[in-house]
N, CA, C and O atoms as a Maestro MAE file, in Angstrom:
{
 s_m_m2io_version
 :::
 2.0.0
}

f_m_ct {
 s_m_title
 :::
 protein
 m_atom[240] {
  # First column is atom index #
  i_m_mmod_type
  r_m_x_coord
  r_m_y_coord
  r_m_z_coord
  i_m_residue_number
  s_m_chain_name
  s_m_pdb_residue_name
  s_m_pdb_atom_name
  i_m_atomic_number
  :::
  1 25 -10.887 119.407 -16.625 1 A "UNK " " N  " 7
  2 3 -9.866 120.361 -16.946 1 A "UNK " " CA " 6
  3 2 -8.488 119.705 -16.898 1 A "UNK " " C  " 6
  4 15 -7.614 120.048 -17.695 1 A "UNK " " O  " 8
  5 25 -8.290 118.784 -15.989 2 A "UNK " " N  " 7
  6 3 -6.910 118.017 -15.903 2 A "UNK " " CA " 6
  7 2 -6.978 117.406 -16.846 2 A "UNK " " C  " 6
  8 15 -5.939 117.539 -17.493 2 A "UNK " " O  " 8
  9 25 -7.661 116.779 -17.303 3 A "UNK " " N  " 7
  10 3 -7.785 116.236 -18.456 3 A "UNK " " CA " 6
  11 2 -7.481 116.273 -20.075 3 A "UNK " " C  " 6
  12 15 -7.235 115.373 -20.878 3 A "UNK " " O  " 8
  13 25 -7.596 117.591 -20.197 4 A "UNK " " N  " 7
  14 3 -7.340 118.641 -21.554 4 A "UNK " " CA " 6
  15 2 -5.418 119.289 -21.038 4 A "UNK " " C  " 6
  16 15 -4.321 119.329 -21.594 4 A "UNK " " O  " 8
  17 25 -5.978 119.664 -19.742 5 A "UNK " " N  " 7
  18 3 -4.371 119.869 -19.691 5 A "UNK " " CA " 6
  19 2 -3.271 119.371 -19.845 5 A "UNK " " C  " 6
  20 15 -2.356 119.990 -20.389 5 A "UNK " " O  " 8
  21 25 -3.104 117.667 -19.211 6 A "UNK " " N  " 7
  22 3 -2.454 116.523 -19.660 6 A "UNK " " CA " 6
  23 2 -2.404 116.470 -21.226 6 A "UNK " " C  " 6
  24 15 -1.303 116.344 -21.760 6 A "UNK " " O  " 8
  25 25 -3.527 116.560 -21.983 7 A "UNK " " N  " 7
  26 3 -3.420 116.226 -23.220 7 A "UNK " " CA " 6
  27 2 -2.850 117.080 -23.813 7 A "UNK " " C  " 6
  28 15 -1.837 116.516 -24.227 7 A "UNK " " O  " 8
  29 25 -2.819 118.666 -24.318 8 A "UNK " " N  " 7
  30 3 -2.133 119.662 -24.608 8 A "UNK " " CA " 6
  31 2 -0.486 120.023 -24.082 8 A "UNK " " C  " 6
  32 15 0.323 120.844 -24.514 8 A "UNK " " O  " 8
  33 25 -0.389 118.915 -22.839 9 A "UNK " " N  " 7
  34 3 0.900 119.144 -22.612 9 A "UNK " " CA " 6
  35 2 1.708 117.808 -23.322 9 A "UNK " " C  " 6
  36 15 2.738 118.001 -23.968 9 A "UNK " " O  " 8
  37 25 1.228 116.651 -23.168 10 A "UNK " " N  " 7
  38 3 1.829 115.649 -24.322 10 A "UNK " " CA " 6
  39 2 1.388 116.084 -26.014 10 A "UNK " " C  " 6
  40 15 2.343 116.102 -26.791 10 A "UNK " " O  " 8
  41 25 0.560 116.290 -26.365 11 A "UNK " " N  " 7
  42 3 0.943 117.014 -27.799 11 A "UNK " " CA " 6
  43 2 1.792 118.046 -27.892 11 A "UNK " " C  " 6
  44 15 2.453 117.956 -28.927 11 A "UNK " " O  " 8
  45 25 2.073 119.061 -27.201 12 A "UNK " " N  " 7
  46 3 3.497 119.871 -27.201 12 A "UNK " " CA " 6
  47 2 4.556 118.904 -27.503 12 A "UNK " " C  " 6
  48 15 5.028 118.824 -28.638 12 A "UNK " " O  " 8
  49 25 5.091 117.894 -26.176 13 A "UNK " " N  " 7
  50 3 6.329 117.244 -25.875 13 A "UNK " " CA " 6
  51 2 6.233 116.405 -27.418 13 A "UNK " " C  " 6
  52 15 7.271 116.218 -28.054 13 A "UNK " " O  " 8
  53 25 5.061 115.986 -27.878 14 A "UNK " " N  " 7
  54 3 5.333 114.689 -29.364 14 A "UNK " " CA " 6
  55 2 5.100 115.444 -30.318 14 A "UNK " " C  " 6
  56 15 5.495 114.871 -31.333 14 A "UNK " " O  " 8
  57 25 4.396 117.058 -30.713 15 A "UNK " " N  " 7
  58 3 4.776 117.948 -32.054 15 A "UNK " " CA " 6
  59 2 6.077 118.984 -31.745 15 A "UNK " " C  " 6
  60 15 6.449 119.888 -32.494 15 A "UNK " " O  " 8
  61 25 6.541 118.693 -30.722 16 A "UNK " " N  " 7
  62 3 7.650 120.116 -30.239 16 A "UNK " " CA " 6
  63 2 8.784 119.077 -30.327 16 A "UNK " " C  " 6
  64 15 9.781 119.791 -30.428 16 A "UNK " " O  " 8
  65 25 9.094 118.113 -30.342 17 A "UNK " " N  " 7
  66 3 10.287 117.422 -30.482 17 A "UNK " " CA " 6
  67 2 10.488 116.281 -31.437 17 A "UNK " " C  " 6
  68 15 9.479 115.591 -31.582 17 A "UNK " " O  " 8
  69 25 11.790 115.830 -32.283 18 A "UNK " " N  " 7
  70 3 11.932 114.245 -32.226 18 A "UNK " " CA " 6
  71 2 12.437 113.508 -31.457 18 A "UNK " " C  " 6
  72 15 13.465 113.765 -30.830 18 A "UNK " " O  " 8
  73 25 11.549 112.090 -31.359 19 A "UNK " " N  " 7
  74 3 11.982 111.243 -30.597 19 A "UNK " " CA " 6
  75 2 12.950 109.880 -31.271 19 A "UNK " " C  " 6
  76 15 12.829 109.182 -32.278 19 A "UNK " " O  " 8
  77 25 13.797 109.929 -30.300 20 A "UNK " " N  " 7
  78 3 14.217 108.526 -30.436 20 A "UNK " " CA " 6
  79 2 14.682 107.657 -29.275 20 A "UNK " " C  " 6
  80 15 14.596 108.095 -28.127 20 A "UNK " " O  " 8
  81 25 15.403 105.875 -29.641 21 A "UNK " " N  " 7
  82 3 15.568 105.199 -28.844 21 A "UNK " " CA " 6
  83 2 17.005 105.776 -28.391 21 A "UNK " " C  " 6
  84 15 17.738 106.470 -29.096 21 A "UNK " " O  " 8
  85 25 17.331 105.227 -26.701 22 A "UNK " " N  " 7
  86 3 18.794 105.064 -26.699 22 A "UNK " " CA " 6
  87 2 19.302 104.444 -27.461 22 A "UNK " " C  " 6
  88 15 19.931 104.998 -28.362 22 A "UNK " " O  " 8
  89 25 19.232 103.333 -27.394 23 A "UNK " " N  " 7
  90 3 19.630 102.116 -27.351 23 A "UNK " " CA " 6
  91 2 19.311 101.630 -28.857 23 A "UNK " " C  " 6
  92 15 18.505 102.410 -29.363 23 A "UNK " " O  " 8
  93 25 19.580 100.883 -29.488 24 A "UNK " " N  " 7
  94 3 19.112 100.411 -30.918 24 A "UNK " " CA " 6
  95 2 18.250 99.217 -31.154 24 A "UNK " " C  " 6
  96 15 17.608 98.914 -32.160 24 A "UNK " " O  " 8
  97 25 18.414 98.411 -29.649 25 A "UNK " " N  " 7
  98 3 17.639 96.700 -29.894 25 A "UNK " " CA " 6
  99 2 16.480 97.145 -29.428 25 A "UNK " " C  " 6
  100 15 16.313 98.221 -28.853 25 A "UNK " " O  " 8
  101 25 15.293 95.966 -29.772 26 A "UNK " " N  " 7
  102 3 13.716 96.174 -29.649 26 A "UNK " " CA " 6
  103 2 13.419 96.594 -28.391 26 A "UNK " " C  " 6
  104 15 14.229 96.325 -27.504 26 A "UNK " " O  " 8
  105 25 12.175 97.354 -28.055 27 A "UNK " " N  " 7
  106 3 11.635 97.820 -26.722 27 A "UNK " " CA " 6
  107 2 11.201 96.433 -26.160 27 A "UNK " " C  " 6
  108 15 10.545 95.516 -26.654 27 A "UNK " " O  " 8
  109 25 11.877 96.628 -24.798 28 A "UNK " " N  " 7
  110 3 11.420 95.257 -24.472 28 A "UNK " " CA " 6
  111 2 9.809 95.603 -23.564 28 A "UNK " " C  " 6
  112 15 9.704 96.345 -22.588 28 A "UNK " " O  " 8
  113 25 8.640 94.789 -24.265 29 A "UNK " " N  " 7
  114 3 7.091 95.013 -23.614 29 A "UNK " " CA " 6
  115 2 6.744 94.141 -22.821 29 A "UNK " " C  " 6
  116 15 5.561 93.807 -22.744 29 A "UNK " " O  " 8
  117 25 8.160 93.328 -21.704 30 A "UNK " " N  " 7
  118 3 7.539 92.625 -20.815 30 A "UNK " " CA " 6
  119 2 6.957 93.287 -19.186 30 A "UNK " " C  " 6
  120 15 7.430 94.273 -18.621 30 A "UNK " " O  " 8
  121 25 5.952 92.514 -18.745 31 A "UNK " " N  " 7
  122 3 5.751 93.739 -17.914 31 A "UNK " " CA " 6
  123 2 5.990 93.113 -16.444 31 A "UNK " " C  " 6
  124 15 6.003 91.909 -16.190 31 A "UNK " " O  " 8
  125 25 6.211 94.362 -15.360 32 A "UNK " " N  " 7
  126 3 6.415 93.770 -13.712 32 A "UNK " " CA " 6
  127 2 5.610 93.600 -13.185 32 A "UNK " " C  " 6
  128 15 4.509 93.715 -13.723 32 A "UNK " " O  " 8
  129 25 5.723 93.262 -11.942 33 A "UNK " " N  " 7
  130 3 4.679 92.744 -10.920 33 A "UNK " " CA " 6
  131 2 4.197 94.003 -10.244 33 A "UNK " " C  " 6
  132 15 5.121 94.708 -9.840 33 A "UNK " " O  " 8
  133 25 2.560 94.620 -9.942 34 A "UNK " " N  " 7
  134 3 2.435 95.673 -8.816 34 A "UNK " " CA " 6
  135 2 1.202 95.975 -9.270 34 A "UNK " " C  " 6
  136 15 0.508 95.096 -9.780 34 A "UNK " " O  " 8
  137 25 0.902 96.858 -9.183 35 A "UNK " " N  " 7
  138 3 -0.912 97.521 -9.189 35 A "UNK " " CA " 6
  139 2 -0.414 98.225 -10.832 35 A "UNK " " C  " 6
  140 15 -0.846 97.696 -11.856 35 A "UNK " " O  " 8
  141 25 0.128 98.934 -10.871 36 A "UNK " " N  " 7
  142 3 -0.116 99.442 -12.456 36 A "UNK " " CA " 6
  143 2 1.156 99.045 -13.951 36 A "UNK " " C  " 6
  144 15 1.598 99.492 -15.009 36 A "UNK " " O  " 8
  145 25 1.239 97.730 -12.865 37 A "UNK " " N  " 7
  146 3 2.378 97.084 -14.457 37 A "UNK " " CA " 6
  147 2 2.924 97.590 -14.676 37 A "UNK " " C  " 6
  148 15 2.549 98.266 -15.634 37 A "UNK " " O  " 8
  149 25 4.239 97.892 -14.209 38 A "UNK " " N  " 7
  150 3 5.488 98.929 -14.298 38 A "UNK " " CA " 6
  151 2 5.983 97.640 -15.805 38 A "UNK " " C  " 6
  152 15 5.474 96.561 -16.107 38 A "UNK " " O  " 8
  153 25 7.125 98.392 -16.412 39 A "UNK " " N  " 7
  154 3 7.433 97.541 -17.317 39 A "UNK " " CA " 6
  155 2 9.431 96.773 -16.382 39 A "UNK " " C  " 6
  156 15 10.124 97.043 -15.401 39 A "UNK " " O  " 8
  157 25 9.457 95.793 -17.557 40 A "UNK " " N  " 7
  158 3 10.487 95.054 -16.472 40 A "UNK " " CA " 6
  159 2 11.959 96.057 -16.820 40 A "UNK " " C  " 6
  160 15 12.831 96.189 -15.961 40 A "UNK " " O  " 8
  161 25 12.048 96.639 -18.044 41 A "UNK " " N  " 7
  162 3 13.356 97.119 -18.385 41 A "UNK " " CA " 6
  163 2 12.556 98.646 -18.875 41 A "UNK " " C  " 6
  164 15 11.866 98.616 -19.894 41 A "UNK " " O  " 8
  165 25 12.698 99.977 -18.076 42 A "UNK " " N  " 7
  166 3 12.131 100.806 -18.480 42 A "UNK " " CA " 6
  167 2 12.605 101.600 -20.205 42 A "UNK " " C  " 6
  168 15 13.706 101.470 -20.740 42 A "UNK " " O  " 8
  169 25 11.875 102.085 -20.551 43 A "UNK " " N  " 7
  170 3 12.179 102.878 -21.758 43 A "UNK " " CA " 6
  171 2 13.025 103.855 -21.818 43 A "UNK " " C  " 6
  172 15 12.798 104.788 -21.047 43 A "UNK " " O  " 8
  173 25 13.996 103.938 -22.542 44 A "UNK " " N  " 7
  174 3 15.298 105.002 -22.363 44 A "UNK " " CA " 6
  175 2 15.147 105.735 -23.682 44 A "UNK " " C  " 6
  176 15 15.208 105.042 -24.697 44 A "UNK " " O  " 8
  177 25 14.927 107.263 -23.827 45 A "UNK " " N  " 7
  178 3 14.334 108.108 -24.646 45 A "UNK " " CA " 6
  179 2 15.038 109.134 -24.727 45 A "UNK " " C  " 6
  180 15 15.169 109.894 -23.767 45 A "UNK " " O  " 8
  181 25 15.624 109.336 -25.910 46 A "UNK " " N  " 7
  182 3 16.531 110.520 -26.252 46 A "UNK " " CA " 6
  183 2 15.727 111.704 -26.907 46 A "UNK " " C  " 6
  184 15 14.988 111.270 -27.791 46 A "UNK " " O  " 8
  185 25 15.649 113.012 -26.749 47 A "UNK " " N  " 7
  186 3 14.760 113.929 -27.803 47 A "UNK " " CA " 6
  187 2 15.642 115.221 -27.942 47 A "UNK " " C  " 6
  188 15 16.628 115.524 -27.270 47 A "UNK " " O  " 8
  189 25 15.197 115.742 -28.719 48 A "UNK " " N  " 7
  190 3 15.916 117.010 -29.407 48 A "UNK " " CA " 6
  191 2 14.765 117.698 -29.968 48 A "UNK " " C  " 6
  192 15 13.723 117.176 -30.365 48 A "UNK " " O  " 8
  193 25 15.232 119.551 -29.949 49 A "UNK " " N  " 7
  194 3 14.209 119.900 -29.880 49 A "UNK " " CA " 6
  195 2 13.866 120.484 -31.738 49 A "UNK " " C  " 6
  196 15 14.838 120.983 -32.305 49 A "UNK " " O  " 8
  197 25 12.515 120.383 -32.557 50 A "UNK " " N  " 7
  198 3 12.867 120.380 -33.633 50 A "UNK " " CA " 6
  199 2 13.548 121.793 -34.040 50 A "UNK " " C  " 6
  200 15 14.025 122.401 -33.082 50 A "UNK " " O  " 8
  201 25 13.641 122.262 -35.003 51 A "UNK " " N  " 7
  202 3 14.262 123.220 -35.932 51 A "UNK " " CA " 6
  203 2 12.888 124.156 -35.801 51 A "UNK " " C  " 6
  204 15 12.746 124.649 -34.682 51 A "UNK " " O  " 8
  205 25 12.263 124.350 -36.395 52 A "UNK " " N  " 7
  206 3 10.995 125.163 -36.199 52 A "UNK " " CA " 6
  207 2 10.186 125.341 -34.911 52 A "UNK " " C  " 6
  208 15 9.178 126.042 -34.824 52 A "UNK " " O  " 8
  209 25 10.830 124.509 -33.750 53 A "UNK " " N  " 7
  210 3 9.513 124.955 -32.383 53 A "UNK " " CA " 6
  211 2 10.984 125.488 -31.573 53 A "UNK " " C  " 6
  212 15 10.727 125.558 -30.371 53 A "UNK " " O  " 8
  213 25 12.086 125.788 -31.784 54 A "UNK " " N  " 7
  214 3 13.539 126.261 -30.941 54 A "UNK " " CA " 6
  215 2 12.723 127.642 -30.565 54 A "UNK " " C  " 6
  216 15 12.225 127.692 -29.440 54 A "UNK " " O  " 8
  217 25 12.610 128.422 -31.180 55 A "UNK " " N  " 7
  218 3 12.195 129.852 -31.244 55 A "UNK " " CA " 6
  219 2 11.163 129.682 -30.007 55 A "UNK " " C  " 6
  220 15 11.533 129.960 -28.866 55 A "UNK " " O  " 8
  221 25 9.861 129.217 -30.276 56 A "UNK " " N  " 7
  222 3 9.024 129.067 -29.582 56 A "UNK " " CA " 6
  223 2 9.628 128.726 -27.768 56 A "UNK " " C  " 6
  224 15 9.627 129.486 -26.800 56 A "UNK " " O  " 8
  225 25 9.952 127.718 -27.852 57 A "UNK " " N  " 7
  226 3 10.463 127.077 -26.506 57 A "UNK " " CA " 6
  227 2 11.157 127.800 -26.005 57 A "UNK " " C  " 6
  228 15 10.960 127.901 -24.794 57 A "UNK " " O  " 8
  229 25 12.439 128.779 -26.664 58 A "UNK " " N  " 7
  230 3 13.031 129.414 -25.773 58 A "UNK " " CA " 6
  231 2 12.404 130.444 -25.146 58 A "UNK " " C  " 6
  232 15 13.020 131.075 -24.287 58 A "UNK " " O  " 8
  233 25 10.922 130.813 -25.521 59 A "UNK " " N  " 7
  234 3 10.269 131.832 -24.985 59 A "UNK " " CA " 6
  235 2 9.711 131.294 -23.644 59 A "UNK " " C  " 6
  236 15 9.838 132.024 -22.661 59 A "UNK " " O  " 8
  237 25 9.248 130.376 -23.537 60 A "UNK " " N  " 7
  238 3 8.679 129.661 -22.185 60 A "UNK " " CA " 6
  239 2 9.505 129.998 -21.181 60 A "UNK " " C  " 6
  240 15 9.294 129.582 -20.042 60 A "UNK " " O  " 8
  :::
 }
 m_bond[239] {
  # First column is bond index #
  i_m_from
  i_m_to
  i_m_order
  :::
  1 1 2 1
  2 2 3 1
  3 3 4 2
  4 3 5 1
  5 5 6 1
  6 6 7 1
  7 7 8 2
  8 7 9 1
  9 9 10 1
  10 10 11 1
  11 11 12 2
  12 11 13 1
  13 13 14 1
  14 14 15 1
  15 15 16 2
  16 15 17 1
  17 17 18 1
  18 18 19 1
  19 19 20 2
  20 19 21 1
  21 21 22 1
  22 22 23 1
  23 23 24 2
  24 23 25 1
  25 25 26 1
  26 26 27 1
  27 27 28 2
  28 27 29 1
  29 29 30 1
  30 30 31 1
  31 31 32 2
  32 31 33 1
  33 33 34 1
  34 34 35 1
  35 35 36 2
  36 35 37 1
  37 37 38 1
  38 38 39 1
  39 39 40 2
  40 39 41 1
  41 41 42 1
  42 42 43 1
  43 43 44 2
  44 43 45 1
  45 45 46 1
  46 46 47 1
  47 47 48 2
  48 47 49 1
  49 49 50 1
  50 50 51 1
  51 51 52 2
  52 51 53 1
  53 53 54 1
  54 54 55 1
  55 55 56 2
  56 55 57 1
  57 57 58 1
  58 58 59 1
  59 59 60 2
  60 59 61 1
  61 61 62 1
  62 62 63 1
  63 63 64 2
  64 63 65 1
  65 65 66 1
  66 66 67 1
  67 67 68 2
  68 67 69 1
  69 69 70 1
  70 70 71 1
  71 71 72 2
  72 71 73 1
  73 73 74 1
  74 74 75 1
  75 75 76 2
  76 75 77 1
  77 77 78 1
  78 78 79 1
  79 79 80 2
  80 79 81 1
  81 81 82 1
  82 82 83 1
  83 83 84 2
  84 83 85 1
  85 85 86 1
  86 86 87 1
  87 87 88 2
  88 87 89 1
  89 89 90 1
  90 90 91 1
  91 91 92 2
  92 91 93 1
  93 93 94 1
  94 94 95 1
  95 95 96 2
  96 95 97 1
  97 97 98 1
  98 98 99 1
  99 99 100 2
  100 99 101 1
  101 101 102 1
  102 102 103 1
  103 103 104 2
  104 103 105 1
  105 105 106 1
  106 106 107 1
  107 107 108 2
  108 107 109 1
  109 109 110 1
  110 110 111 1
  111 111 112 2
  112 111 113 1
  113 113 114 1
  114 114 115 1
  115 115 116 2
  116 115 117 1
  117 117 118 1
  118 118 119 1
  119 119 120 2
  120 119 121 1
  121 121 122 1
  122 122 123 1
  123 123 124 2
  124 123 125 1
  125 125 126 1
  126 126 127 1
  127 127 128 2
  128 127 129 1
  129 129 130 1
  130 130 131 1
  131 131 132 2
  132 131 133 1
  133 133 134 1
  134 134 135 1
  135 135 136 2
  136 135 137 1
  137 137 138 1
  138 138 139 1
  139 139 140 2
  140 139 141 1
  141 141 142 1
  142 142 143 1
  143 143 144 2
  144 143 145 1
  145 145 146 1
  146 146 147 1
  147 147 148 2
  148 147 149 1
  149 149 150 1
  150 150 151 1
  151 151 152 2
  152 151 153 1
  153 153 154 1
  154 154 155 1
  155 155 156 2
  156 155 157 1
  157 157 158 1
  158 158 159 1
  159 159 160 2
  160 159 161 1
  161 161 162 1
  162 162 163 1
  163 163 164 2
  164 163 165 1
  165 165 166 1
  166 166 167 1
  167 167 168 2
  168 167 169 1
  169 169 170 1
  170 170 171 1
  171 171 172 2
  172 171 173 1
  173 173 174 1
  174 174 175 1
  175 175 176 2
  176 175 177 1
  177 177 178 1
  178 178 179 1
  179 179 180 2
  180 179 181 1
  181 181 182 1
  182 182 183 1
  183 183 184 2
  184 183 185 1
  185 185 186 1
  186 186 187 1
  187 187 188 2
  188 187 189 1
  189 189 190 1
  190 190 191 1
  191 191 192 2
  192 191 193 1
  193 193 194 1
  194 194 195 1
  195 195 196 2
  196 195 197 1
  197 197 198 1
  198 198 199 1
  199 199 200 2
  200 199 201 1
  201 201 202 1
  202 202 203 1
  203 203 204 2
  204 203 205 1
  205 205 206 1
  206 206 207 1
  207 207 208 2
  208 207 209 1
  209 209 210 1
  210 210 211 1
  211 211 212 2
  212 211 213 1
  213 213 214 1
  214 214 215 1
  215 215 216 2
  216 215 217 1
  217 217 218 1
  218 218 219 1
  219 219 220 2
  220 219 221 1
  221 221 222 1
  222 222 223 1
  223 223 224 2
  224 223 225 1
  225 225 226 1
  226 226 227 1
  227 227 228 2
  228 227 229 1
  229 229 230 1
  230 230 231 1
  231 231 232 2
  232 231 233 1
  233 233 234 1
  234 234 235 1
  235 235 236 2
  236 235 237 1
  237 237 238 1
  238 238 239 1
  239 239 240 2
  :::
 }
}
């Protein structure tokens, strides 16, 4: 069940919004030292919510 739930809640956040970078230069994919490979420079993510899911969301 956690399982389906996680997934239905990231397909909301990636069909309910666009995404973009902060920043304009390449994602950097080097990775850190630890048990689950944190990355070395994290990802900085701007979103907005689309034109057609506004309605929706403000109901939540």
């Amino acid at each position: 069940m956690a399982f389906q739930t996680v997934s239905l809640a990231v397909g909301t956040l990636v069909h309910g919004f666009d995404w973009g970078r902060v920043e304009q230069e390449l994602v950097d994919m080097g990775q850190g030292f630890g048990i689950t490979l944190p990355k070395i420079r994290p990802l900085k993510a701007i979103c907005s919510p689309r034109p057609a899911m506004i309605d929706l969301l403000t109901q939540l």
